[in-house]
C-alpha positions in Angstrom: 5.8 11.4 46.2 7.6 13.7 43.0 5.7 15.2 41.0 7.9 16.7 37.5 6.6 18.1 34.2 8.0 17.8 31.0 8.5 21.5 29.5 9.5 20.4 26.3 6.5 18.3 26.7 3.6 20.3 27.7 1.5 22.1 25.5 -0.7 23.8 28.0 -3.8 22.3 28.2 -4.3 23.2 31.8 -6.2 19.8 33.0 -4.0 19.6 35.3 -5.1 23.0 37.2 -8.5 22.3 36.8 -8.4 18.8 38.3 -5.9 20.0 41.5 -5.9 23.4 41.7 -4.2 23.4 45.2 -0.5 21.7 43.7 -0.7 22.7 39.9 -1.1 26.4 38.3 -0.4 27.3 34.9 2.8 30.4 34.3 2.3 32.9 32.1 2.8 31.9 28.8 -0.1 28.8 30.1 2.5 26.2 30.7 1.9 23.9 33.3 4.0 24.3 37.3 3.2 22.9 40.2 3.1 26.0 42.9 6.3 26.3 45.2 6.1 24.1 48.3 3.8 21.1 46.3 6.8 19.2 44.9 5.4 16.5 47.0 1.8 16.5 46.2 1.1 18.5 49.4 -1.2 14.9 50.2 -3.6 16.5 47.4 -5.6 13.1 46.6 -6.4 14.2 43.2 -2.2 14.6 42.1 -2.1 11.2 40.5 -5.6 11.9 38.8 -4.2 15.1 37.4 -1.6 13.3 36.0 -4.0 10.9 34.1 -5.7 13.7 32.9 -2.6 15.2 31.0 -3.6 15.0 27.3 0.7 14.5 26.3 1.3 12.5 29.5 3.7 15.8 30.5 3.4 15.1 34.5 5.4 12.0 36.2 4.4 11.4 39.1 6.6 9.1 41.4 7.0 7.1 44.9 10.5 9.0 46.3 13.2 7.2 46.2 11.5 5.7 42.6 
């Protein structure tokens, strides 16, 4: 799995940090990131939902290889 946001994109709304906590966190200025060493999902079941829950649709979330 990838996981990429969209930075021109995002606009901060942080549903993604609240629904998986343990791959996405928000920088300073509130934008969304997923945290260093999650670029796969870390197997966090709740990625794809987090992803969903986007309000702009900023986070792709793709099969490797896809």
């Amino acid at each position: 799995m990838s996981i990429s946001i969209d930075p021109d994109v995002c606009i901060g709304a942080g549903q993604c940090a609240l629904t998986a906590p343990g791959v996405f966190t928000q920088d300073d200025d509130g934008f969304s990131q997923v945290l260093p060493g999650k670029e796969d999902g870390g197997g966090d079941p709740l990625v794809r939902e987090a992803a969903r829950a986007c309000p702009v649709g900023a986070i792709t979330v793709s099969e490797k290889g896809s």
